[in-house]
N, CA, C and O atoms as a DFTB+ gen file, in Angstrom:
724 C
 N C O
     1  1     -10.254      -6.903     -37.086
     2  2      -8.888      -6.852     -36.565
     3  2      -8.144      -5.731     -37.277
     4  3      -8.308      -5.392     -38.450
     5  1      -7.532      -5.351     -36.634
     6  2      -6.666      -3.923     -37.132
     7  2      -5.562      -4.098     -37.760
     8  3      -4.971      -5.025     -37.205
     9  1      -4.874      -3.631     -38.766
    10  2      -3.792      -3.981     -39.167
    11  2      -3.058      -2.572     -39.134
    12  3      -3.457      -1.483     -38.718
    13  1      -1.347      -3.116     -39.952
    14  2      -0.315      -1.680     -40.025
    15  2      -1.177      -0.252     -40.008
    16  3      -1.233       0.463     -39.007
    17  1      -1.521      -0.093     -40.664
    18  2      -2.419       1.208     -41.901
    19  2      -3.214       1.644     -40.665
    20  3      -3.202       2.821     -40.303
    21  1      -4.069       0.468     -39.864
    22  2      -4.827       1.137     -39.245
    23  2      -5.362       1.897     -37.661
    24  3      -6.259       2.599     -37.194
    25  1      -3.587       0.891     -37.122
    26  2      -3.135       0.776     -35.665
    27  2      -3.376       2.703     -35.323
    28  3      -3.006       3.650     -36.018
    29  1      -4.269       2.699     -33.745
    30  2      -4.525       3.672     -33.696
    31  2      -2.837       4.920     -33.235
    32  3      -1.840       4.382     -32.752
    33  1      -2.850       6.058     -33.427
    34  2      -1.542       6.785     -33.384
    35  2      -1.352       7.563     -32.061
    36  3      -2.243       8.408     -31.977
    37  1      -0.638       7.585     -31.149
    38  2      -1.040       8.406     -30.165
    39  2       0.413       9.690     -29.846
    40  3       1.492       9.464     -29.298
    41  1      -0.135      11.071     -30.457
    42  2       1.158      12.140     -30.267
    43  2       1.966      11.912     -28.722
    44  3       1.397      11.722     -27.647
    45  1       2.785      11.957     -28.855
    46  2       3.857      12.550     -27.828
    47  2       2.913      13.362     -26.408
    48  3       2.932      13.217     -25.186
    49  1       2.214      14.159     -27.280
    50  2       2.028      15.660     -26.206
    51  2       0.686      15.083     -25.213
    52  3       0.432      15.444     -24.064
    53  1      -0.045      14.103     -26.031
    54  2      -1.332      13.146     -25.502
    55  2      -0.681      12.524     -24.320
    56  3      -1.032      12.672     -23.149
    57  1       0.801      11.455     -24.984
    58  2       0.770      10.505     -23.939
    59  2       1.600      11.363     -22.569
    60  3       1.747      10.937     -21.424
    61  1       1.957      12.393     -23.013
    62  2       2.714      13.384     -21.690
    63  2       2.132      13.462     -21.198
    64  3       2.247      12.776     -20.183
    65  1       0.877      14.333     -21.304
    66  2      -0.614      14.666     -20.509
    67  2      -1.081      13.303     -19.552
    68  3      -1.122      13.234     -18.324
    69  1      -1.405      12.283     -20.542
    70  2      -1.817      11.333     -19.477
    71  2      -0.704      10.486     -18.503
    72  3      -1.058       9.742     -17.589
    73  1       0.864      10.777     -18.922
    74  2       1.654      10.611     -17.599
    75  2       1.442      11.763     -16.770
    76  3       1.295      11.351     -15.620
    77  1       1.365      12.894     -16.811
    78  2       1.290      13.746     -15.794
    79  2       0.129      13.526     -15.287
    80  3       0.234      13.199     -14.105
    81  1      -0.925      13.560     -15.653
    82  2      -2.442      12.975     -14.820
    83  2      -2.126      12.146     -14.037
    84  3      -1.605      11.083     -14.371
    85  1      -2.515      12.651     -12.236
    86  2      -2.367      11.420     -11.479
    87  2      -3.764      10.085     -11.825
    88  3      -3.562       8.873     -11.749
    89  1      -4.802      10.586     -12.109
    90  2      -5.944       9.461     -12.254
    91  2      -5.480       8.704     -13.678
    92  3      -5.303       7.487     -13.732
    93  1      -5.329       9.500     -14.691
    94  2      -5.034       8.643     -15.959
    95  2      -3.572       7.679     -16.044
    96  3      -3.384       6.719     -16.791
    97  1      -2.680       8.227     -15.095
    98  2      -1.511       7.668     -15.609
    99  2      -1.595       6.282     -14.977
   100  3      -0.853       5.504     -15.577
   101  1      -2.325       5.651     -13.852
   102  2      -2.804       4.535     -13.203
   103  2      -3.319       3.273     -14.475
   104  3      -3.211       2.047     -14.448
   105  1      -3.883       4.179     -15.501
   106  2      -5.058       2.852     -16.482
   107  2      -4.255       3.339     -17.540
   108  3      -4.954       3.642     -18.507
   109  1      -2.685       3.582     -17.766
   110  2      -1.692       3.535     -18.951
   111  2      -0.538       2.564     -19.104
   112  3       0.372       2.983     -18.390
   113  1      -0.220       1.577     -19.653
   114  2       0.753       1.111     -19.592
   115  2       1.644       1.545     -21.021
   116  3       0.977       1.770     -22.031
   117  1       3.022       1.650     -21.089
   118  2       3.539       1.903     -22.296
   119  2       4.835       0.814     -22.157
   120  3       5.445       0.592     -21.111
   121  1       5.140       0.096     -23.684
   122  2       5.497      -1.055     -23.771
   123  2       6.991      -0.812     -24.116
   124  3       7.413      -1.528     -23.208
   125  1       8.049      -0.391     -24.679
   126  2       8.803      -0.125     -25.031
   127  2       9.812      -1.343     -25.379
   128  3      10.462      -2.050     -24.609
   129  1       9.699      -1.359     -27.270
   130  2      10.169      -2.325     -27.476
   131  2      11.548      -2.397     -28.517
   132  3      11.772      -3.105     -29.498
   133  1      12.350      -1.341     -27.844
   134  2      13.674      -1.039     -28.688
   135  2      14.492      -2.394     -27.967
   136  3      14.012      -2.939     -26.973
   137  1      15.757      -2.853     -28.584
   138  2      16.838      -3.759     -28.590
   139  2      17.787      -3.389     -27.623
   140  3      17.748      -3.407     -26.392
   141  1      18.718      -3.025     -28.494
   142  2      19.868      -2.404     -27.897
   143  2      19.973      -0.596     -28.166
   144  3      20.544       0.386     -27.692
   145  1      18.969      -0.973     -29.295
   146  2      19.108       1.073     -28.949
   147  2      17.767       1.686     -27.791
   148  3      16.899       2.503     -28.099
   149  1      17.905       1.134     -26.683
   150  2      17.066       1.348     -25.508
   151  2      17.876       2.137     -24.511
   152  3      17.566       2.950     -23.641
   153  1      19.202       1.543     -24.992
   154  2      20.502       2.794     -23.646
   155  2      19.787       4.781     -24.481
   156  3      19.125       5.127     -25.459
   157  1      20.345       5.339     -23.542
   158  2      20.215       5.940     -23.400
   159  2      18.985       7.395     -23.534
   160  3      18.993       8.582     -23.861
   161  1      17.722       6.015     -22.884
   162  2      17.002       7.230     -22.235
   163  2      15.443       6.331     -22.622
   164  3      15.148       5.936     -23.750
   165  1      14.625       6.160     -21.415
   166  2      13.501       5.554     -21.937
   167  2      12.059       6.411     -21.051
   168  3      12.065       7.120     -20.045
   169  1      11.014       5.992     -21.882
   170  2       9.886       6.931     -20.673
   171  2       9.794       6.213     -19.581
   172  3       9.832       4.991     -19.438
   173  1       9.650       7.203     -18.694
   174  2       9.195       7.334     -17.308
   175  2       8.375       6.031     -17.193
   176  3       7.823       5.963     -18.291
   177  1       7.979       4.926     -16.445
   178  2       7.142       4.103     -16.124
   179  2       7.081       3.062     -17.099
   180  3       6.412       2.049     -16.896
   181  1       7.759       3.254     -18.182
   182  2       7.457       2.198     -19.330
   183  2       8.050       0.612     -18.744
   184  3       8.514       0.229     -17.670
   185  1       7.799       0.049     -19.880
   186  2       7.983      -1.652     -19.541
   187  2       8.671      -2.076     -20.894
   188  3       8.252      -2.145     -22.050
   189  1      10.255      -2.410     -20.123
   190  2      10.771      -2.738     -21.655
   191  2      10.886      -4.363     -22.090
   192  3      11.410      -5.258     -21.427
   193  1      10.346      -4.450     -23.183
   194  2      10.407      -5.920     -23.724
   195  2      10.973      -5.296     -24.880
   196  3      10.586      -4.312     -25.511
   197  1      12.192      -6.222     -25.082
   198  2      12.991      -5.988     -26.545
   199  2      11.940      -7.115     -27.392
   200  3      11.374      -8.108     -26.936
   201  1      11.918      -6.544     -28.815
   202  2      11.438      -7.076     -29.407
   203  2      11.756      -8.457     -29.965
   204  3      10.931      -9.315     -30.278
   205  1      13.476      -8.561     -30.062
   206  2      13.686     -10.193     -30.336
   207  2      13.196     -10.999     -28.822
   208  3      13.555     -12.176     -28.784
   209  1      12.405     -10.489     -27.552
   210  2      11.806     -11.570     -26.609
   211  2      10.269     -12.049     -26.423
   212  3       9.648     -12.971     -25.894
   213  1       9.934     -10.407     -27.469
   214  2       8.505     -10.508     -27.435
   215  2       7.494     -11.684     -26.992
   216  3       6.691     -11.924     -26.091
   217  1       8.075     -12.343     -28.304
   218  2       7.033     -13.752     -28.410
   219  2       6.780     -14.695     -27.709
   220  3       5.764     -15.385     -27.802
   221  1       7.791     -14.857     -26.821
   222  2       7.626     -15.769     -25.760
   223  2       7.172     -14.992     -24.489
   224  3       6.627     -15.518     -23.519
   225  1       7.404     -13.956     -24.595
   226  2       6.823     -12.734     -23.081
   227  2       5.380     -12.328     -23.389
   228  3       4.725     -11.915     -22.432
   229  1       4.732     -12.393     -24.714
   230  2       3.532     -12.385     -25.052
   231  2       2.291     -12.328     -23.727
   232  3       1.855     -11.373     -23.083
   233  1       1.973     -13.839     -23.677
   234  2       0.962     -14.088     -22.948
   235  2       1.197     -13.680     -21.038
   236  3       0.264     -13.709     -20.236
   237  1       2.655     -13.328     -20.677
   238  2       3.009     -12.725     -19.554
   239  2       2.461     -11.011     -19.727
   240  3       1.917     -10.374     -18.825
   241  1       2.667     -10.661     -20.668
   242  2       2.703      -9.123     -20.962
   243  2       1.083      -8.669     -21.142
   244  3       0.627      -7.543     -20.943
   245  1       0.144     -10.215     -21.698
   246  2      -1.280      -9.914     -21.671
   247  2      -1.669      -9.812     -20.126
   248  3      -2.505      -8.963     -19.817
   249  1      -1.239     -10.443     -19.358
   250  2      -2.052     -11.126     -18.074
   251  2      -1.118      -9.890     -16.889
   252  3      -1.732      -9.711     -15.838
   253  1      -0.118      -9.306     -16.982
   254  2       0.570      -7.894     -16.496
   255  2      -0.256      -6.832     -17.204
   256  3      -0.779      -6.132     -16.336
   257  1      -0.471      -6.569     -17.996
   258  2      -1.499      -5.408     -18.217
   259  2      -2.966      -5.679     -18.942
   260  3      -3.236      -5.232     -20.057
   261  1      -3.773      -6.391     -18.227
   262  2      -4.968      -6.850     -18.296
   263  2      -6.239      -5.656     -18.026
   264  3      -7.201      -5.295     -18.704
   265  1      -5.616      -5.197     -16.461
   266  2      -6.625      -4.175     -15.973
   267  2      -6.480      -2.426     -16.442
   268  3      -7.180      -1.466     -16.118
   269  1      -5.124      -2.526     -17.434
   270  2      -4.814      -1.289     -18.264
   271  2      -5.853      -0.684     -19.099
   272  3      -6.594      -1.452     -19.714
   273  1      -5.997       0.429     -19.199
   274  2      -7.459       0.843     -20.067
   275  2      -6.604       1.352     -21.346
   276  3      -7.150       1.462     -22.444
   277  1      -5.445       1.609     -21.179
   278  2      -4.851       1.773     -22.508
   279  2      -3.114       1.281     -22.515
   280  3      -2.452       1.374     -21.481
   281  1      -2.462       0.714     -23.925
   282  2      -0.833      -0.002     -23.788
   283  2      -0.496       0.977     -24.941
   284  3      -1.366       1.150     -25.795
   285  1       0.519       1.543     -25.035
   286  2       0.937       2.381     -25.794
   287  2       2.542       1.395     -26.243
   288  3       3.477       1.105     -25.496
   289  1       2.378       1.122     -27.525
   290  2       3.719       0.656     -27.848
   291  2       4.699       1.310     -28.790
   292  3       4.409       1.772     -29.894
   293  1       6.053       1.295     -28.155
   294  2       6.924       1.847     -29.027
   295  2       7.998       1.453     -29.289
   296  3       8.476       0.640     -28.498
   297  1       8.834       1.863     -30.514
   298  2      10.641       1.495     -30.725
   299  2      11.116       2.856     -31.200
   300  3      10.571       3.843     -30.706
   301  1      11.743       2.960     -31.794
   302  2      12.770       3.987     -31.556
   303  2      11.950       5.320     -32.814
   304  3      12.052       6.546     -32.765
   305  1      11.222       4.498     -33.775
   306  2      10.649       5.737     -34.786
   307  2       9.391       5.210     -34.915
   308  3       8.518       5.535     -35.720
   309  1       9.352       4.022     -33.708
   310  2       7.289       3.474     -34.486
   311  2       7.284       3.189     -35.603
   312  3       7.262       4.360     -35.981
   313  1       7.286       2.596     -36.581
   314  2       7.630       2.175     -37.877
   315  2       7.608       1.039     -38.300
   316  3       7.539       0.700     -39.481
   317  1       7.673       0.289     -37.258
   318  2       7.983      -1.301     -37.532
   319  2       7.751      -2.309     -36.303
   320  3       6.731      -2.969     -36.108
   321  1       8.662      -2.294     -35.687
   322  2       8.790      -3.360     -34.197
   323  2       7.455      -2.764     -33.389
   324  3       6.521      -3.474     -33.016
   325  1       7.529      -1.639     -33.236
   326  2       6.426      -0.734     -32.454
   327  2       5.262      -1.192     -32.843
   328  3       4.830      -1.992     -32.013
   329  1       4.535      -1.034     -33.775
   330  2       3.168      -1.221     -34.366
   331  2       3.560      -2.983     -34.544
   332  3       2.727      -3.671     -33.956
   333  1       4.340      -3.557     -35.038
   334  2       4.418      -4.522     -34.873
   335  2       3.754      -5.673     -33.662
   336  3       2.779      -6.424     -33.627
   337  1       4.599      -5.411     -32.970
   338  2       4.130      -5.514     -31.459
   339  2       3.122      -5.184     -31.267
   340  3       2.430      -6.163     -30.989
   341  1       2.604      -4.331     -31.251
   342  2       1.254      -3.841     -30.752
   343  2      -0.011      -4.163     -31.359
   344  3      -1.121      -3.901     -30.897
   345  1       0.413      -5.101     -33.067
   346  2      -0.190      -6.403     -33.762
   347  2      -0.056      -7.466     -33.177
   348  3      -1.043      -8.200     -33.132
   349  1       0.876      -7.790     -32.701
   350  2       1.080      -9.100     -32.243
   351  2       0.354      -8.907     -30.971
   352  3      -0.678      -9.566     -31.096
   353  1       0.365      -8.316     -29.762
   354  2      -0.244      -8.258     -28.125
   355  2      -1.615      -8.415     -29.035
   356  3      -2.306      -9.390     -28.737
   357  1      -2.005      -7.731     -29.909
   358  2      -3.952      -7.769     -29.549
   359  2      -4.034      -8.863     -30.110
   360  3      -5.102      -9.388     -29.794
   361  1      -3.467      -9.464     -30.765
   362  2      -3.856     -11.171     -31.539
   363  2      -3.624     -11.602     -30.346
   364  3      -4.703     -11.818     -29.794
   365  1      -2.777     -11.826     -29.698
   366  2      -2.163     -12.889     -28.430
   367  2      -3.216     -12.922     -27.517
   368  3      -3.582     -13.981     -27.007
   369  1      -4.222     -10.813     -27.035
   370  2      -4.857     -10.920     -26.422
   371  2      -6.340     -11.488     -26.442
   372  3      -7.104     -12.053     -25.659
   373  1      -6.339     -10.963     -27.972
   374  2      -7.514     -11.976     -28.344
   375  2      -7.780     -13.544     -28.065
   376  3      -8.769     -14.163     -27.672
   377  1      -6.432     -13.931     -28.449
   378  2      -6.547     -15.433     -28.439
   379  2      -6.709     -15.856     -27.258
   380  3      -7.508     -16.781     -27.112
   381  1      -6.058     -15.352     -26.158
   382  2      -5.837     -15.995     -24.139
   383  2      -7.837     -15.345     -24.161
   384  3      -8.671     -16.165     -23.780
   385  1      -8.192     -14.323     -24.489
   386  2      -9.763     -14.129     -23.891
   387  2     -10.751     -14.983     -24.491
   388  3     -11.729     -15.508     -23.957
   389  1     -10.347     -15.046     -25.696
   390  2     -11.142     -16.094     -26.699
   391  2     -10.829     -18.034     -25.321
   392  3     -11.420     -18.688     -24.462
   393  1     -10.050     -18.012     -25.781
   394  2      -9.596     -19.328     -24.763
   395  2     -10.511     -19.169     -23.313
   396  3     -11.001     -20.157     -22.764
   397  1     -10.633     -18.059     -22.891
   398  2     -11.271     -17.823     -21.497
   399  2     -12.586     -17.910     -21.398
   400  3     -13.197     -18.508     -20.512
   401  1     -13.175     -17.142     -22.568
   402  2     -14.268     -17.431     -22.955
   403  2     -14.971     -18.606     -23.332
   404  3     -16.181     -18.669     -23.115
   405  1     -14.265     -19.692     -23.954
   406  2     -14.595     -21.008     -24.664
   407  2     -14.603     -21.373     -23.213
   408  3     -15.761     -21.592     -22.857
   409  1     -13.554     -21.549     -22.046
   410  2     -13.831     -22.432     -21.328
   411  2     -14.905     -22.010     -19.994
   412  3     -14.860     -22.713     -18.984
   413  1     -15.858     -20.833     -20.059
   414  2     -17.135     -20.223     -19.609
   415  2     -18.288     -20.826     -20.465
   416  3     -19.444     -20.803     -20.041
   417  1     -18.021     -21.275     -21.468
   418  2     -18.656     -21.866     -22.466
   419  2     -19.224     -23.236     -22.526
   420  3     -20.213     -23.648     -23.131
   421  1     -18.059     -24.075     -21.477
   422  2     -17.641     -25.353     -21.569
   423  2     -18.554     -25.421     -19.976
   424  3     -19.460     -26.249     -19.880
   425  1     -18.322     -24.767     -19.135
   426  2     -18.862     -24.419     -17.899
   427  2     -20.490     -24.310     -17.782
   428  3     -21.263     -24.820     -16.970
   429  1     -20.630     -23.773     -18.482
   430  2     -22.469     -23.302     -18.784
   431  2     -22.855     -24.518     -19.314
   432  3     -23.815     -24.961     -18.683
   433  1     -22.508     -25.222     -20.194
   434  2     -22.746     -26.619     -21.298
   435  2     -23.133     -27.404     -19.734
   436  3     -24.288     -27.722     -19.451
   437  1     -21.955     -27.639     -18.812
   438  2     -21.605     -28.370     -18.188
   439  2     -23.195     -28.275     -17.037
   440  3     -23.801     -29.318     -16.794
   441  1     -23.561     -27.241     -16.588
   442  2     -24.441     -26.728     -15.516
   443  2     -25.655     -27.364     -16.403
   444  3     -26.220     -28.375     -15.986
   445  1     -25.955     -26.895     -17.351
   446  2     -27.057     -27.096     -18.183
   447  2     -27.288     -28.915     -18.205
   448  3     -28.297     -29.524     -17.849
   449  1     -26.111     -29.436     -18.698
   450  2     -26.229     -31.113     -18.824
   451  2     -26.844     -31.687     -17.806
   452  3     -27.753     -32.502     -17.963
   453  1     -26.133     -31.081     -15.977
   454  2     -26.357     -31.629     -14.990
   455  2     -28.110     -31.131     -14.551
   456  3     -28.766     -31.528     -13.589
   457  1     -28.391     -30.459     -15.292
   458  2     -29.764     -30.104     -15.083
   459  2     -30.043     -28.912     -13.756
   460  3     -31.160     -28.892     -13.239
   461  1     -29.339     -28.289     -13.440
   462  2     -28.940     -27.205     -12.249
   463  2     -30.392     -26.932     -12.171
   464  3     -31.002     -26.968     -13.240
   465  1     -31.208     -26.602     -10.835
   466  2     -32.329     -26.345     -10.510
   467  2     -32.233     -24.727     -10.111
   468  3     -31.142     -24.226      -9.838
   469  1     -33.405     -23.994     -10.100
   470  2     -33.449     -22.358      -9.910
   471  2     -32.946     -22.621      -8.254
   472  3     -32.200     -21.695      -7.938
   473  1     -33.106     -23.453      -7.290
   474  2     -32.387     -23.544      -5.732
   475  2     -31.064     -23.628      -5.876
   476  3     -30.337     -22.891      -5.209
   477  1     -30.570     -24.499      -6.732
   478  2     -28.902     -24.397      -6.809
   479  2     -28.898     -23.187      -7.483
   480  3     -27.727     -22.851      -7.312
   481  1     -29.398     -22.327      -8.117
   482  2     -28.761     -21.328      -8.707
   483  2     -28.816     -20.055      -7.557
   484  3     -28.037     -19.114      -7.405
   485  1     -30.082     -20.429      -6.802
   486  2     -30.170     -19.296      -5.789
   487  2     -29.390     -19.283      -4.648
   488  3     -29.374     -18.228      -4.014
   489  1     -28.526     -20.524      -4.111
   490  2     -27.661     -21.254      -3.283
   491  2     -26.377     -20.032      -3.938
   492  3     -25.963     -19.182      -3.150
   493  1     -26.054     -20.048      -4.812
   494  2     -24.866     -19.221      -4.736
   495  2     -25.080     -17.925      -5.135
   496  3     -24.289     -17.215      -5.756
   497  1     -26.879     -17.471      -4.511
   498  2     -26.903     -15.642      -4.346
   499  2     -27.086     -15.161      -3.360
   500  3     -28.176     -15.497      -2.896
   501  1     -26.328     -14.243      -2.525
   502  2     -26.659     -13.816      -1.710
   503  2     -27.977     -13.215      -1.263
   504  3     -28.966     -13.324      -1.987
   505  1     -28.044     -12.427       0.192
   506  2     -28.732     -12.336       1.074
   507  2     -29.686     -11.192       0.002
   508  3     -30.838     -11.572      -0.204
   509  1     -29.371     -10.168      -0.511
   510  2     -30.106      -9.147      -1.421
   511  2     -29.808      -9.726      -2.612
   512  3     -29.336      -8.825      -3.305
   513  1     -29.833     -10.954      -3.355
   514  2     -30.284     -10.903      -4.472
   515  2     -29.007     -10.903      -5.588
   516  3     -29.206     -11.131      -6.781
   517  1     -27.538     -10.586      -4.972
   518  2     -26.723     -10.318      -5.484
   519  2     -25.762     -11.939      -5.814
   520  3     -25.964     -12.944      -5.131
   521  1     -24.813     -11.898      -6.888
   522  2     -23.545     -12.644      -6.561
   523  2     -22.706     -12.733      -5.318
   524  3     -21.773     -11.957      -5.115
   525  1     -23.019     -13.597      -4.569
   526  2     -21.464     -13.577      -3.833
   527  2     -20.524     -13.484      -4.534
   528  3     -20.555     -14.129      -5.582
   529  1     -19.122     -12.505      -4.175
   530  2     -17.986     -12.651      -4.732
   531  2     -17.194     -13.780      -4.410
   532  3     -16.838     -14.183      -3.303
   533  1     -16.902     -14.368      -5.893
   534  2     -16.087     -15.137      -5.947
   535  2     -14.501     -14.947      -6.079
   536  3     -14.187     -14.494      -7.180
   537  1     -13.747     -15.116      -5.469
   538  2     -12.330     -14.980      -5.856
   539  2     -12.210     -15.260      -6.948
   540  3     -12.732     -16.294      -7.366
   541  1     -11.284     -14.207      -7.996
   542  2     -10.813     -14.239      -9.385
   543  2     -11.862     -13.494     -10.376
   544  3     -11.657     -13.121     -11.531
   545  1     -13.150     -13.372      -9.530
   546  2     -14.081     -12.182     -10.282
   547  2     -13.240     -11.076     -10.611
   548  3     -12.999     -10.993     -11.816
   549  1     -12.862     -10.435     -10.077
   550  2     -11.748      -8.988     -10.207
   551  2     -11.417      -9.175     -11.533
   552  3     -11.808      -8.570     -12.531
   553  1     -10.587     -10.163     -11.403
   554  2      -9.793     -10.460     -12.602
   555  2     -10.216     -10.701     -13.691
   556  3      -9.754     -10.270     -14.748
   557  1     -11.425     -11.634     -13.511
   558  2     -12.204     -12.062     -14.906
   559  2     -12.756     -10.772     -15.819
   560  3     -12.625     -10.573     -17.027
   561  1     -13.400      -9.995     -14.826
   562  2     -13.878      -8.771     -15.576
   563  2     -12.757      -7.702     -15.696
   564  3     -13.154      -6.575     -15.994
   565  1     -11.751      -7.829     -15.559
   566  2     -10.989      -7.116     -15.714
   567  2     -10.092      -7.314     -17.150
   568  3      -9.767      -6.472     -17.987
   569  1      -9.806      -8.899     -17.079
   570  2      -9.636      -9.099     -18.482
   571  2     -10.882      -9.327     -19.452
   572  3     -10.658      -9.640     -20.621
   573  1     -12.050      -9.192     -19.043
   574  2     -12.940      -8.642     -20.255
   575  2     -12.917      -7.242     -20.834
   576  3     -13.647      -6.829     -21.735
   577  1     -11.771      -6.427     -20.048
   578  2     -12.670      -4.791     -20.483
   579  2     -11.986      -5.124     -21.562
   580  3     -11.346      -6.084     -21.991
   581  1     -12.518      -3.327     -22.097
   582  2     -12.328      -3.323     -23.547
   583  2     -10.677      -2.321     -22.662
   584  3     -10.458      -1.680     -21.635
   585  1      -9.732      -2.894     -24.209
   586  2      -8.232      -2.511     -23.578
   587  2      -8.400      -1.700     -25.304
   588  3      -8.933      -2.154     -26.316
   589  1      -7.669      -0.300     -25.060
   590  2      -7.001       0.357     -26.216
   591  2      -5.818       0.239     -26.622
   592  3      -4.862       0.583     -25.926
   593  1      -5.704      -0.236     -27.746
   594  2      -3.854      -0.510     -28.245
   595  2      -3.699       0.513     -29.384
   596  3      -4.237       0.540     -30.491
   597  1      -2.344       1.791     -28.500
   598  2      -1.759       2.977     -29.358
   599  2      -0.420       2.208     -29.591
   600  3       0.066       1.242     -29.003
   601  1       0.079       3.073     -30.807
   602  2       1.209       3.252     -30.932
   603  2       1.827       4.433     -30.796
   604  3       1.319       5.364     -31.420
   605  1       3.006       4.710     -30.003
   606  2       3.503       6.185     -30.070
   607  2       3.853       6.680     -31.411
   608  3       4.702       6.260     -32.197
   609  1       2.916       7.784     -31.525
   610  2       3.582       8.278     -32.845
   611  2       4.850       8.959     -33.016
   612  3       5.164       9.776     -32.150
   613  1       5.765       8.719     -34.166
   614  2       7.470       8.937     -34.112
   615  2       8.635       8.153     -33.178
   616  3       9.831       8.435     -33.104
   617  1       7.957       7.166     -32.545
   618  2       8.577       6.509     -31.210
   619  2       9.493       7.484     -30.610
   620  3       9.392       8.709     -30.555
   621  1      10.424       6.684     -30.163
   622  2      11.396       7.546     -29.181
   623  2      11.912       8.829     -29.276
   624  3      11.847       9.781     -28.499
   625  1      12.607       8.652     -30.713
   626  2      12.631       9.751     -30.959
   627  2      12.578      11.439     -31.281
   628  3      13.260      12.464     -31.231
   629  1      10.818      10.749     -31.763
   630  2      10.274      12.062     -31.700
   631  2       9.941      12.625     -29.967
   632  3       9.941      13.816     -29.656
   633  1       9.683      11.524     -29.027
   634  2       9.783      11.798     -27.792
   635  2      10.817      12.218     -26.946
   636  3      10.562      12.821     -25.904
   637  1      12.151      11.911     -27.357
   638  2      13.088      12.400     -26.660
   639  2      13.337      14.203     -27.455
   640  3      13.521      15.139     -26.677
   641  1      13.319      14.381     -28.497
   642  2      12.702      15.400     -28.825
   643  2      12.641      16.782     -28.227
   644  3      13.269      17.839     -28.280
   645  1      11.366      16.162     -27.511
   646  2      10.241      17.451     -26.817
   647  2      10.406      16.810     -24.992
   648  3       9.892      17.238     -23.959
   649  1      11.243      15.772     -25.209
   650  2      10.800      15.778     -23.275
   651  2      11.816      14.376     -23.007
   652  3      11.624      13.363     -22.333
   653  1      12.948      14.810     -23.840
   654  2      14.029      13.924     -23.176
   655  2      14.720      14.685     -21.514
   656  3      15.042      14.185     -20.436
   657  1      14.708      15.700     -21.909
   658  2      14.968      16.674     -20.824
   659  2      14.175      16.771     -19.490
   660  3      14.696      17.322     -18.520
   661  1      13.295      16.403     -19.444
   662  2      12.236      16.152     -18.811
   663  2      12.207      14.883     -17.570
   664  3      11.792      13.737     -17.743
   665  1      12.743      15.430     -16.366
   666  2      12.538      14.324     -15.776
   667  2      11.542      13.818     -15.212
   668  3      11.707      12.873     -14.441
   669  1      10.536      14.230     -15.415
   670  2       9.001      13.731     -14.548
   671  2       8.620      12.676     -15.567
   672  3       7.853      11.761     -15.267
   673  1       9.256      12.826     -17.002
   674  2       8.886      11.512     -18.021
   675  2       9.656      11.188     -18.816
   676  3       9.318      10.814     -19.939
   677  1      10.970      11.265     -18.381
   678  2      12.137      10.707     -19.517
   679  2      13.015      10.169     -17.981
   680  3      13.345      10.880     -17.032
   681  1      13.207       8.812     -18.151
   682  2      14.418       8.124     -17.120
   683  2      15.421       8.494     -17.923
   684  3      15.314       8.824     -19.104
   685  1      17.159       8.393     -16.776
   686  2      18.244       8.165     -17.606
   687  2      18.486       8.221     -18.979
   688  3      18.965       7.378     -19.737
   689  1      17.925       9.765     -19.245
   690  2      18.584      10.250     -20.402
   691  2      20.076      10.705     -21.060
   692  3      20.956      11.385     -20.533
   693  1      20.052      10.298     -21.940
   694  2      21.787      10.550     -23.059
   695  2      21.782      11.548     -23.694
   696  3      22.629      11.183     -24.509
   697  1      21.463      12.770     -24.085
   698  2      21.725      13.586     -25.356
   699  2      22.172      13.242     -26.089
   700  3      21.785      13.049     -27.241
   701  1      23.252      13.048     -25.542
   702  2      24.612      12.608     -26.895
   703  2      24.192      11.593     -27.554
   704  3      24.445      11.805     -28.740
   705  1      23.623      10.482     -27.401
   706  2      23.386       9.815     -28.088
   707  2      22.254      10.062     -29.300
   708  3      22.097       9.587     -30.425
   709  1      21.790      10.713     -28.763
   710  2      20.291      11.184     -29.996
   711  2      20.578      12.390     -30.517
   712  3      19.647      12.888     -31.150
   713  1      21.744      13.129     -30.443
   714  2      22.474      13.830     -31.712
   715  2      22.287      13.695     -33.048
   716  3      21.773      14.387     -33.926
   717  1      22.789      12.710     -32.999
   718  2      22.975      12.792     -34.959
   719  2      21.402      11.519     -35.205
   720  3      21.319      11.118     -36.366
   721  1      20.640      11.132     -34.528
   722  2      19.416       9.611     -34.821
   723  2      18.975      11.159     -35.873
   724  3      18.009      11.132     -36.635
């Protein structure tokens, strides 16, 4: 498990690139977890959870970006709430897959007890040999992938920066307000 020290860092100029990518910006989610200093000006596409709601938005925020190949979290300098957060989602996510897993676990136990014959097992394969799809497959393997958790490096700040100006990836930006931060 990863801690402060070791949460991976992701520059500004990286996560620009993969918003401007039409294929990459699809498998990015970015979390944005400033308070009240969230007025004036947030990225393009982000998802804001203030950090005093986190904890209870947790297991909503795992199961909303499940099929994400990467969550980029931030607050206003990354420093704290940012990496914070982005400790707390991979424990939370661990724990809901761990839970998902135990009860695939509980399932197999269950097949095995009843003594399942190689005909019942071939009863639910199709015509070539394959799985029929089951509804919620999508999903299952989707919350198995492997998910990357960044933190923006410098949070907002250093992002409003270089591309507050920027409207293809800065919403409703303030200047004035990030004057004197």
């Amino acid at each position: 498990m990863q801690s402060l020290p070791t949460l991976h860092r992701m520059p500004a100029t990286t996560l620009s690139s993969l918003l401007l990518s039409p294929t990459a910006s699809a498998s990015i989610a970015i979390v944005d977890v400033r308070d009240s200093d969230h007025a004036g000006g947030h990225i393009r596409s982000s998802i804001h959870v203030p950090s005093s709601t986190l904890d209870h938005r947790l297991p909503e925020l795992v199961r909303t970006l499940r099929g994400k190949e990467k969550v980029v979290f931030h607050c206003a300098l990354s420093q704290q709430r940012g990496p914070g957060a982005a400790l707390r989602y991979m424990v939370e996510r661990e724990r809901m897959l761990g839970r998902a897993e135990e009860e695939k676990v509980k399932v197999d136990k269950k097949v095995a007890e009843k003594g399942l014959s190689s005909e019942d097992v071939k009863s639910a394969v199709g015509d070539e040999g394959k799985m029929e799809k089951v509804e919620g497959t999508q999903e299952e393997e989707e919350e198995g992938k492997e998910q990357e958790v960044w933190v923006l490096d410098g949070g907002f700040v250093k992002w409003q920066e270089k591309y507050g100006t920027d409207d293809k990836l800065t919403e409703d930006y303030a200047p004035d307000i990030w004057n004197d931060y």
